[in-house]
PDB file of N, CA, C and O in Angstrom:
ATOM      1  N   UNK A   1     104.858 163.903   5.225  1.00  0.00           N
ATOM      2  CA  UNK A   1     104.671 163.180   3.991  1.00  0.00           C
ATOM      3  C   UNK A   1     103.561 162.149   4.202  1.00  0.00           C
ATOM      4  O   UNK A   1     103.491 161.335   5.123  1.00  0.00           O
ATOM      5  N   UNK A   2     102.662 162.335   3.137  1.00  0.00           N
ATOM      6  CA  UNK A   2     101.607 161.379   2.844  1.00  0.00           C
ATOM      7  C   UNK A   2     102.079 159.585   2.988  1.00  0.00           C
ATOM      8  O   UNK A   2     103.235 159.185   2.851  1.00  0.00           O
ATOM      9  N   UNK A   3     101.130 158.885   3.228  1.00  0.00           N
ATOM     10  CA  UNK A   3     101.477 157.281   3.164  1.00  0.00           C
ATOM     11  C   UNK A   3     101.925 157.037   1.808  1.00  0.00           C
ATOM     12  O   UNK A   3     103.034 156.661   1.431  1.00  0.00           O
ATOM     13  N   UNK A   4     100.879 157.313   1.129  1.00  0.00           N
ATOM     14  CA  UNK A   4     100.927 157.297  -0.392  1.00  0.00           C
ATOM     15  C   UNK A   4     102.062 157.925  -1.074  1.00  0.00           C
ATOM     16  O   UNK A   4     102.434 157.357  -2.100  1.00  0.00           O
ATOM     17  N   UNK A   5     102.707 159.018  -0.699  1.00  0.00           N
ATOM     18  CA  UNK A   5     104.049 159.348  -1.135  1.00  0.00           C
ATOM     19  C   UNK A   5     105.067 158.641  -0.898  1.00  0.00           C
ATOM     20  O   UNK A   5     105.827 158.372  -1.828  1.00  0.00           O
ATOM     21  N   UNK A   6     105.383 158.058   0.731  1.00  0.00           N
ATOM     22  CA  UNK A   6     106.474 157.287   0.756  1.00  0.00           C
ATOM     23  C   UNK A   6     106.236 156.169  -0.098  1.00  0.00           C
ATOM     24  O   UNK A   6     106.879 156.036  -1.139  1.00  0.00           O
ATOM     25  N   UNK A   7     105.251 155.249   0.306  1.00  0.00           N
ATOM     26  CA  UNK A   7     105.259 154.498  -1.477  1.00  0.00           C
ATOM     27  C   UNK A   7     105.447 154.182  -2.238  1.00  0.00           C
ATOM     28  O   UNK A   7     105.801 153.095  -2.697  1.00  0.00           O
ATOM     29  N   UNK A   8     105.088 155.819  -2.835  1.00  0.00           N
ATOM     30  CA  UNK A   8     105.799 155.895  -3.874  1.00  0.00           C
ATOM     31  C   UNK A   8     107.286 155.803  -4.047  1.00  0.00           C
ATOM     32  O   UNK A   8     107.982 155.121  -4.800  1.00  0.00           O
ATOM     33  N   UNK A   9     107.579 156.737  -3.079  1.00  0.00           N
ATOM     34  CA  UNK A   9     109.069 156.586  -3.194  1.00  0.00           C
ATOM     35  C   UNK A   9     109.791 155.003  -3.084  1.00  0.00           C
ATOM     36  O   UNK A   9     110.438 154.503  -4.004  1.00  0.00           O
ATOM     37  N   UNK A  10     109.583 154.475  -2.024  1.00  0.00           N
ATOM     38  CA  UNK A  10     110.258 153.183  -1.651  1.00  0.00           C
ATOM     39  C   UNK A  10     109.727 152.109  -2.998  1.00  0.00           C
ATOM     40  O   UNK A  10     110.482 151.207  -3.359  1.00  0.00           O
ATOM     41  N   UNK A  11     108.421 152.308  -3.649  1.00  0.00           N
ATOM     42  CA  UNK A  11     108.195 151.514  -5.045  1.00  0.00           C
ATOM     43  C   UNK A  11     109.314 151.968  -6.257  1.00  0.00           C
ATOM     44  O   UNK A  11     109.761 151.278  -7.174  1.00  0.00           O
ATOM     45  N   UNK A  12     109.590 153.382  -5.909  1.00  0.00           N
ATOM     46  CA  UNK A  12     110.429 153.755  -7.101  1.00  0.00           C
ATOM     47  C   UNK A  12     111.847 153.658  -7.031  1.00  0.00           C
ATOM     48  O   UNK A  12     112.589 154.166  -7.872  1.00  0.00           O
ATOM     49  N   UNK A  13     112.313 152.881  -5.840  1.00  0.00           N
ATOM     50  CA  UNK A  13     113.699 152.407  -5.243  1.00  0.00           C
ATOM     51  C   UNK A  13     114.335 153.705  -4.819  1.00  0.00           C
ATOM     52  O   UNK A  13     115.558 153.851  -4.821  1.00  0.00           O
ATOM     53  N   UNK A  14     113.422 154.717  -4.427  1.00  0.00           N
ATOM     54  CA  UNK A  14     114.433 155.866  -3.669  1.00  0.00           C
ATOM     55  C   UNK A  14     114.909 155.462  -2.007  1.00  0.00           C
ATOM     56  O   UNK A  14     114.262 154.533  -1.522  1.00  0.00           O
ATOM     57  N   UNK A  15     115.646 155.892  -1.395  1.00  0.00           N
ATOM     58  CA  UNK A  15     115.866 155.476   0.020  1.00  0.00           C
ATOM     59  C   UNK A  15     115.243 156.751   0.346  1.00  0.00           C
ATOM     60  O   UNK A  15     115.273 157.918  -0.047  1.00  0.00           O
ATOM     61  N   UNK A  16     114.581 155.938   1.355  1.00  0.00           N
ATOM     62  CA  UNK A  16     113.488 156.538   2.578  1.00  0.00           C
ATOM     63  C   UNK A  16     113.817 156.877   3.393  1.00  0.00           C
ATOM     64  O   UNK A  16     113.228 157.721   4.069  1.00  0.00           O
ATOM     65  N   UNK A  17     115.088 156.269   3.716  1.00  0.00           N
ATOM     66  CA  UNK A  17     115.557 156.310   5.029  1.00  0.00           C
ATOM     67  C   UNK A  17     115.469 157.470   6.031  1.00  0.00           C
ATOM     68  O   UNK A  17     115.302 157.439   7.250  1.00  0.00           O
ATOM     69  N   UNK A  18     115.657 158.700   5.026  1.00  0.00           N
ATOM     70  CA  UNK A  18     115.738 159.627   6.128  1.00  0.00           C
ATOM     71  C   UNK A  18     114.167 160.391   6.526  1.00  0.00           C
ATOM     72  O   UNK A  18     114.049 161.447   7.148  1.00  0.00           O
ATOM     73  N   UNK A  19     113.296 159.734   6.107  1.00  0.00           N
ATOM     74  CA  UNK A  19     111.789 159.339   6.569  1.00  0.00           C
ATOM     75  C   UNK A  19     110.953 158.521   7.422  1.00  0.00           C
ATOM     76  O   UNK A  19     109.743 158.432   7.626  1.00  0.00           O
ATOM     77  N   UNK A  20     112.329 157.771   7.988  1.00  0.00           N
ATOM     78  CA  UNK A  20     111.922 156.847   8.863  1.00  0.00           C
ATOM     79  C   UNK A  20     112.726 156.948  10.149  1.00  0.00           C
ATOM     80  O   UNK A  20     113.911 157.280  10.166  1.00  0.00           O
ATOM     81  N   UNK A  21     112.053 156.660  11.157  1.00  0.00           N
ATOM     82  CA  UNK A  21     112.604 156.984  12.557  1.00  0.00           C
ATOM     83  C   UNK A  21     113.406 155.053  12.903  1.00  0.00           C
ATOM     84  O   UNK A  21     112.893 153.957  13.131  1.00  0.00           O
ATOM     85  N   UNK A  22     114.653 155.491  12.778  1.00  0.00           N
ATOM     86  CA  UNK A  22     115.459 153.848  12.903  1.00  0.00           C
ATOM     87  C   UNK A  22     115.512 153.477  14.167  1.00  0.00           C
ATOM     88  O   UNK A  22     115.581 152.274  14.420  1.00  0.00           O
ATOM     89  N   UNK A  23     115.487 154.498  15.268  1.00  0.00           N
ATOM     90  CA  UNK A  23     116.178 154.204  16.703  1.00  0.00           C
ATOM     91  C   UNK A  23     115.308 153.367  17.459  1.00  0.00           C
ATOM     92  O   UNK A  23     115.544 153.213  18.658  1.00  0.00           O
ATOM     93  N   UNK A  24     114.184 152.719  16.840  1.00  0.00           N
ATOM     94  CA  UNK A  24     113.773 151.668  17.747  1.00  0.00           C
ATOM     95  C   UNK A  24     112.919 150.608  16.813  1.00  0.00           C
ATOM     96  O   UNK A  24     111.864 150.027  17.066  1.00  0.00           O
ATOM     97  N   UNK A  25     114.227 150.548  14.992  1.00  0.00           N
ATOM     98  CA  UNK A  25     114.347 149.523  14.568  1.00  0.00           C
ATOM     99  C   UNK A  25     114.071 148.217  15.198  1.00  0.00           C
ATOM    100  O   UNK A  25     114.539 148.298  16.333  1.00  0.00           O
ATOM    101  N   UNK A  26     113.506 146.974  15.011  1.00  0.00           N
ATOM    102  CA  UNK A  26     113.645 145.400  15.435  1.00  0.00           C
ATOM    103  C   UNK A  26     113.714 144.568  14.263  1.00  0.00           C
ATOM    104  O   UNK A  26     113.051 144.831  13.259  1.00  0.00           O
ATOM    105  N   UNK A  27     114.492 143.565  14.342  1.00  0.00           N
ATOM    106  CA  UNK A  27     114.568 142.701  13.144  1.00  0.00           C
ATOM    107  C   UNK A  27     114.179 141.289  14.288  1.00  0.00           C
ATOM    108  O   UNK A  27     114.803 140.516  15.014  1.00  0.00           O
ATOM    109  N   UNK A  28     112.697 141.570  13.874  1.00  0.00           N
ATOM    110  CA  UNK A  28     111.880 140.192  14.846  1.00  0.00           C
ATOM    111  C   UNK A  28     112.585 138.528  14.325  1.00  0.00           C
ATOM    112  O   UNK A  28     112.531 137.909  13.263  1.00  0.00           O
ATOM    113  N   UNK A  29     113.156 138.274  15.517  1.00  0.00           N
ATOM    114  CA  UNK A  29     113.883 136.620  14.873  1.00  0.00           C
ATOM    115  C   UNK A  29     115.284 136.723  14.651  1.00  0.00           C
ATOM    116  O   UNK A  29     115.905 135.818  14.095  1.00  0.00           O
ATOM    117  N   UNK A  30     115.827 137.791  15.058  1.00  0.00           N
ATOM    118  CA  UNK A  30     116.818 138.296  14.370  1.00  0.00           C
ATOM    119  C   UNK A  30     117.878 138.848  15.848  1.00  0.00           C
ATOM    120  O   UNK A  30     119.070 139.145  15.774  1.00  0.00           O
ATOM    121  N   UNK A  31     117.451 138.854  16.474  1.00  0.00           N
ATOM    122  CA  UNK A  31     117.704 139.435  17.512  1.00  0.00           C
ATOM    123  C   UNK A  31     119.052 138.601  18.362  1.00  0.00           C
ATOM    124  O   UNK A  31     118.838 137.397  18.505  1.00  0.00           O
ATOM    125  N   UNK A  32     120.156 139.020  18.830  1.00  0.00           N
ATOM    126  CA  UNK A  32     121.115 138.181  19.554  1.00  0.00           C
ATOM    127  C   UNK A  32     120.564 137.643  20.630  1.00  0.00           C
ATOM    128  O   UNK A  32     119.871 138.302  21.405  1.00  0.00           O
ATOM    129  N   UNK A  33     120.906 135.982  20.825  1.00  0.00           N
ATOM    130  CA  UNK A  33     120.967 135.634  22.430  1.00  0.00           C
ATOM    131  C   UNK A  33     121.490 134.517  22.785  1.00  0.00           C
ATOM    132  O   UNK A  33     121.091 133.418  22.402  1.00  0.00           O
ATOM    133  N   UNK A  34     122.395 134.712  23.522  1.00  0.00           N
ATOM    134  CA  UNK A  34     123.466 134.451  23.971  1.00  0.00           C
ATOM    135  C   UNK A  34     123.479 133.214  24.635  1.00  0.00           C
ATOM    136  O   UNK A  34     122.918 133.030  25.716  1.00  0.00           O
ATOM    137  N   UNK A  35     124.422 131.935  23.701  1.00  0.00           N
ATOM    138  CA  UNK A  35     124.324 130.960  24.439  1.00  0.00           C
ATOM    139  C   UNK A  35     125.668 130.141  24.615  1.00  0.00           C
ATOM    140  O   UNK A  35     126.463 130.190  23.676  1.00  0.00           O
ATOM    141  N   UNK A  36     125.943 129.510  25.559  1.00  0.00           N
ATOM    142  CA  UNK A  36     127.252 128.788  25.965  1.00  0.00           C
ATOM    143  C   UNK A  36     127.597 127.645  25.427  1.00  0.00           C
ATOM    144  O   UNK A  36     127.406 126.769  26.271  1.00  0.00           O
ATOM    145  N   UNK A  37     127.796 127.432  24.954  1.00  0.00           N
ATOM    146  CA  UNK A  37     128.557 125.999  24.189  1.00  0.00           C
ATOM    147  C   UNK A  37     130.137 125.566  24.380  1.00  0.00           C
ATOM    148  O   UNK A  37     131.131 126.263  24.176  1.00  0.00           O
ATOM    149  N   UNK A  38     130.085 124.586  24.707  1.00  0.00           N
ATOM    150  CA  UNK A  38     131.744 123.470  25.639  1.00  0.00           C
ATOM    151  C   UNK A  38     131.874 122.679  24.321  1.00  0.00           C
ATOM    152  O   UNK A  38     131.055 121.857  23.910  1.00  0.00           O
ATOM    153  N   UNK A  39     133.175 123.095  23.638  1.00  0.00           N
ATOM    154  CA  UNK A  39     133.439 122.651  22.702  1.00  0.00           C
ATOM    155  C   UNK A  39     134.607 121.616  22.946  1.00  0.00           C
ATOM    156  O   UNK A  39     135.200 121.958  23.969  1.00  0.00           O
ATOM    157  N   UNK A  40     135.077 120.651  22.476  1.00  0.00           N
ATOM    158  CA  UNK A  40     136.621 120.296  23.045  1.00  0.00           C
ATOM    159  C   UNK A  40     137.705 120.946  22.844  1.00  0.00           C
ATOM    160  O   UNK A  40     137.557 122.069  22.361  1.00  0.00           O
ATOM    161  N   UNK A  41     138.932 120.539  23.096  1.00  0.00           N
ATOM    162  CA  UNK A  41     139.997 121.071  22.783  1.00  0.00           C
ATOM    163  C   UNK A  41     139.917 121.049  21.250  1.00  0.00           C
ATOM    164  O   UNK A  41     140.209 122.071  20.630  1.00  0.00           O
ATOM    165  N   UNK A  42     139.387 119.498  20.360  1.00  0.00           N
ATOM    166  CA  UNK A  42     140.433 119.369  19.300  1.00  0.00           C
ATOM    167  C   UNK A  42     139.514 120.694  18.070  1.00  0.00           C
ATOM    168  O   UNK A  42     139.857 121.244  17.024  1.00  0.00           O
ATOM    169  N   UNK A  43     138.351 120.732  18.874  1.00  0.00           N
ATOM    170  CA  UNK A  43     137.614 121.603  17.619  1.00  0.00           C
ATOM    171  C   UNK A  43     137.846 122.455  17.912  1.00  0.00           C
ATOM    172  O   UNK A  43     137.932 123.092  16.862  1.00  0.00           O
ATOM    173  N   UNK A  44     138.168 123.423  19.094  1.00  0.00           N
ATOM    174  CA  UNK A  44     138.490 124.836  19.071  1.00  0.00           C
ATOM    175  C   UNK A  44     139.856 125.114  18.254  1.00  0.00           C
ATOM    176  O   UNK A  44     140.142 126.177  17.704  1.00  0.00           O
ATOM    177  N   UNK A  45     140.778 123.732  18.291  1.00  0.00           N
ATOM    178  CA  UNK A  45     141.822 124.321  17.305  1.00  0.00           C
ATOM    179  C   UNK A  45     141.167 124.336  16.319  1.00  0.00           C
ATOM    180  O   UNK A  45     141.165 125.511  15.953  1.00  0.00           O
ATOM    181  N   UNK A  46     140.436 123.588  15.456  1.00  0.00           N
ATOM    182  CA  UNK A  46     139.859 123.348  14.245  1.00  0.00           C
ATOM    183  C   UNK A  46     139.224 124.453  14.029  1.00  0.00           C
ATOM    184  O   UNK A  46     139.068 124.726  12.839  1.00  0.00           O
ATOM    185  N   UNK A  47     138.847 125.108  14.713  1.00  0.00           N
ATOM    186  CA  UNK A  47     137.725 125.940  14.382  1.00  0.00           C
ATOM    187  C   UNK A  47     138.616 127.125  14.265  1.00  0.00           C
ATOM    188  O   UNK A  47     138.434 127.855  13.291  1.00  0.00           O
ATOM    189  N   UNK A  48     139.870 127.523  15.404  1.00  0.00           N
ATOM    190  CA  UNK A  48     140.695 128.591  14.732  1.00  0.00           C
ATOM    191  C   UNK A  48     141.779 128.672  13.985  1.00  0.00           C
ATOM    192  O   UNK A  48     142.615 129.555  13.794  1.00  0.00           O
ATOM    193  N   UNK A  49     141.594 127.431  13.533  1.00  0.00           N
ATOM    194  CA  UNK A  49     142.546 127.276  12.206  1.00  0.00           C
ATOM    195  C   UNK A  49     141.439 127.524  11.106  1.00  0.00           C
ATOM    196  O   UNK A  49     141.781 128.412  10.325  1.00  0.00           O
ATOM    197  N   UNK A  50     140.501 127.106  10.904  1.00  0.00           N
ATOM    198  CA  UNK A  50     139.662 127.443   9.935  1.00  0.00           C
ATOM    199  C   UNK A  50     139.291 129.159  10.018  1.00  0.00           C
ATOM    200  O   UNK A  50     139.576 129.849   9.040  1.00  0.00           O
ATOM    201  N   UNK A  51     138.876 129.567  10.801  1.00  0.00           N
ATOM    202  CA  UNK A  51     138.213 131.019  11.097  1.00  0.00           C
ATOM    203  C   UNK A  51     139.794 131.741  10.727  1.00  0.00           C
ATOM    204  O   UNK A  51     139.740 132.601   9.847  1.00  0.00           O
ATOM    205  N   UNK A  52     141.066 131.485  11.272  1.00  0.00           N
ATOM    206  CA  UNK A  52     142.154 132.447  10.689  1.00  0.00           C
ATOM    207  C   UNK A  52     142.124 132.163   9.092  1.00  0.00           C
ATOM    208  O   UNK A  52     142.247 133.237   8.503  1.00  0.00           O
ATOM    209  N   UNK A  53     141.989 130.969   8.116  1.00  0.00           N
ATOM    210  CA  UNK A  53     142.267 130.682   7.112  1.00  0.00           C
ATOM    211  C   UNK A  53     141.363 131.644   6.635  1.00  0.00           C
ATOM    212  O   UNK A  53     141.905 132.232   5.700  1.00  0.00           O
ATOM    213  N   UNK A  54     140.346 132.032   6.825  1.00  0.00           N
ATOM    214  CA  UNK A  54     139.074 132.618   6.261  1.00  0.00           C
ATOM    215  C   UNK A  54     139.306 134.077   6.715  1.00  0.00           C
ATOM    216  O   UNK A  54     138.669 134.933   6.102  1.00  0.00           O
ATOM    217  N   UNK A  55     140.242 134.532   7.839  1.00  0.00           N
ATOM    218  CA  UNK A  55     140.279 135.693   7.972  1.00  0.00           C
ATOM    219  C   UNK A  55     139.115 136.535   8.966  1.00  0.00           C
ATOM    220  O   UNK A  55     138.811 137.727   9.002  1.00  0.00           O
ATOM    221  N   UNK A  56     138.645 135.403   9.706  1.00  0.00           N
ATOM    222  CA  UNK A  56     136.864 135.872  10.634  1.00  0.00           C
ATOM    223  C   UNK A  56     137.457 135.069  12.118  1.00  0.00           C
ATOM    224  O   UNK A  56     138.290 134.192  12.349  1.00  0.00           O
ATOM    225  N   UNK A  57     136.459 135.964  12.991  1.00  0.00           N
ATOM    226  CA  UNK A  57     136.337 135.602  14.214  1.00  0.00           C
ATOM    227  C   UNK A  57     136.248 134.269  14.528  1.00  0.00           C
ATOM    228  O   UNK A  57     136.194 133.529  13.546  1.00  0.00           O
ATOM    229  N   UNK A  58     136.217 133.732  15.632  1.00  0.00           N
ATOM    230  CA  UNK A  58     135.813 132.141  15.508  1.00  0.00           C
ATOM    231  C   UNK A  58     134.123 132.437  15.948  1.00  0.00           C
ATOM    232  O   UNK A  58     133.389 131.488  15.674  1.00  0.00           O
ATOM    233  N   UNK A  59     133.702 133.181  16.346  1.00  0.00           N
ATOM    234  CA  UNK A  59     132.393 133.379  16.780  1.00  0.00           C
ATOM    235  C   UNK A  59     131.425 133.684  15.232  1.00  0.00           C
ATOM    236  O   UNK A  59     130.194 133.649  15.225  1.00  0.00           O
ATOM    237  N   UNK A  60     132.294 133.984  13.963  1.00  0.00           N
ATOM    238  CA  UNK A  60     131.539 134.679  13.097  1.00  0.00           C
ATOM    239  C   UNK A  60     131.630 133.010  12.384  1.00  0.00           C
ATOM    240  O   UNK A  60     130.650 132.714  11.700  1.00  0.00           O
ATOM    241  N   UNK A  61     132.599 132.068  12.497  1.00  0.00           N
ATOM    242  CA  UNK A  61     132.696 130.832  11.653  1.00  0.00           C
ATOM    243  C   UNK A  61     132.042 129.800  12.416  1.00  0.00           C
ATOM    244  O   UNK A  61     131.622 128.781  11.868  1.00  0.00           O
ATOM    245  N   UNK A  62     131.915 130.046  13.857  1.00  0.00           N
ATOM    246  CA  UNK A  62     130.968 129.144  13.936  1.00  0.00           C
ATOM    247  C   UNK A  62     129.151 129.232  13.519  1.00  0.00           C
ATOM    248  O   UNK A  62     128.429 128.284  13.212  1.00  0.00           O
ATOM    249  N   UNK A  63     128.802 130.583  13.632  1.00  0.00           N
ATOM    250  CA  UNK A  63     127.319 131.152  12.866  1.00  0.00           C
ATOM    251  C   UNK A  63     127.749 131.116  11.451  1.00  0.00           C
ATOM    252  O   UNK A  63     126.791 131.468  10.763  1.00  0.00           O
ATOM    253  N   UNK A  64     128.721 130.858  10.765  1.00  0.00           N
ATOM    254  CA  UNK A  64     128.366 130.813   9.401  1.00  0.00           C
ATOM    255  C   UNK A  64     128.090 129.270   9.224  1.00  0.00           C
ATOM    256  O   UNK A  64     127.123 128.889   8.564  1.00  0.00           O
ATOM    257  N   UNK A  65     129.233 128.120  10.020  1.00  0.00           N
ATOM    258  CA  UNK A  65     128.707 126.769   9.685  1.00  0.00           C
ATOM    259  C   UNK A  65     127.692 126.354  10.052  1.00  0.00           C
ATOM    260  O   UNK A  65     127.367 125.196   9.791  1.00  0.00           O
ATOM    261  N   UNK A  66     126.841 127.251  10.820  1.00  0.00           N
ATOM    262  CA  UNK A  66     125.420 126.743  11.615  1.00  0.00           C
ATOM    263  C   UNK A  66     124.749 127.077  10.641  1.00  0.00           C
ATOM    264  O   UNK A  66     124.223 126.120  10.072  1.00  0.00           O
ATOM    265  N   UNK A  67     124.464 128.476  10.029  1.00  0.00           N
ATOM    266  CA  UNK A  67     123.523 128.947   9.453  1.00  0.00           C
ATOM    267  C   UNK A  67     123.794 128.338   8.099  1.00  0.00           C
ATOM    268  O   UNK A  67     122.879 128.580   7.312  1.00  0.00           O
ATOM    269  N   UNK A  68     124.889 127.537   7.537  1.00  0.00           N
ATOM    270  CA  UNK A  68     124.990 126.795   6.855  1.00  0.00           C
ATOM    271  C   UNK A  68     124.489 125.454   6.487  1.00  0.00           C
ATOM    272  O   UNK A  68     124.194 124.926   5.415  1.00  0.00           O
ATOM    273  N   UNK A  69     124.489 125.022   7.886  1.00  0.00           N
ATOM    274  CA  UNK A  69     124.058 123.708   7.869  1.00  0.00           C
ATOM    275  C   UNK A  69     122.255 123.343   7.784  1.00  0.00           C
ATOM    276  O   UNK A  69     121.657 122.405   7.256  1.00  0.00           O
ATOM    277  N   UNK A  70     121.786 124.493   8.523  1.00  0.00           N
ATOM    278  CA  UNK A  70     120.572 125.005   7.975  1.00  0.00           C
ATOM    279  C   UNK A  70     119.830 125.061   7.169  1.00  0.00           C
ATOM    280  O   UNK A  70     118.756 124.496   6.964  1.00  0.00           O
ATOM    281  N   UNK A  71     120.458 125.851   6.608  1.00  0.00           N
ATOM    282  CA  UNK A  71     120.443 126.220   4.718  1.00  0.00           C
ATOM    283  C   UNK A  71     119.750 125.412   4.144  1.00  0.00           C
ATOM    284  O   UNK A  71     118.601 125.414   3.701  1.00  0.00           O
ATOM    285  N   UNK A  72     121.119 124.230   4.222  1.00  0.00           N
ATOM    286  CA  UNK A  72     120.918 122.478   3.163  1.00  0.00           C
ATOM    287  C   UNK A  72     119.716 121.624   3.335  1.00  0.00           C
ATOM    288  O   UNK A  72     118.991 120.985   2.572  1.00  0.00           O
ATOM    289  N   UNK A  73     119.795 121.968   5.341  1.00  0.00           N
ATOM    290  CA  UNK A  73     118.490 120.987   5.884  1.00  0.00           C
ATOM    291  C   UNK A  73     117.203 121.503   5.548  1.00  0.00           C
ATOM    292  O   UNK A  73     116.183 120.817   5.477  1.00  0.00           O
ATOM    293  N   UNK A  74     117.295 123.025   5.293  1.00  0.00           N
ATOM    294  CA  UNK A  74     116.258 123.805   5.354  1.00  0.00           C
ATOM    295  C   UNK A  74     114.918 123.505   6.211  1.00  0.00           C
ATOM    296  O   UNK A  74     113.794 123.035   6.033  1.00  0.00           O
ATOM    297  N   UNK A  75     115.913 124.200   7.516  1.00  0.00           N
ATOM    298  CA  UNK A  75     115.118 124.109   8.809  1.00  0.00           C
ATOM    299  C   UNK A  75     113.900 125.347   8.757  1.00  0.00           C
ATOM    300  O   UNK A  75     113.117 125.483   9.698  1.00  0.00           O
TER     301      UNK A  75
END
């Protein structure tokens, strides 16, 4: 398929997908890496009392209040 055809397609909201080779996808910036953080006692309860209330990991509630806090500051 032409450049100009996919294009088209992806302008005309068709999925491409199966036109595109995914297996060495990158989402630049996006990427996991892994860092250690020593929290105290009283916030790890806090944090899995909040993360069960919400029904999420405590690893998924602490990246949501980060990427939250973010947001507002608009870092």
């Amino acid at each position: 398929m032409k450049a100009a055809e996919l294009d088209k397609k992806f302008d005309d909201g068709e999925d491409i997908t199966d036109h595109l080779d995914l297996s060495r996808a990158r989402r630049p910036a996006l990427e996991p890496k892994r860092v250690n953080v020593d929290f105290p006692a009283w916030m790890i309860q806090a944090l899995d009392k909040e993360a069960q209330r919400l029904g999420v990991p405590r690893q998924s509630l602490i990246k949501m209040l980060i990427a939250q806090h973010f947001k507002e500051v608009q870092v």
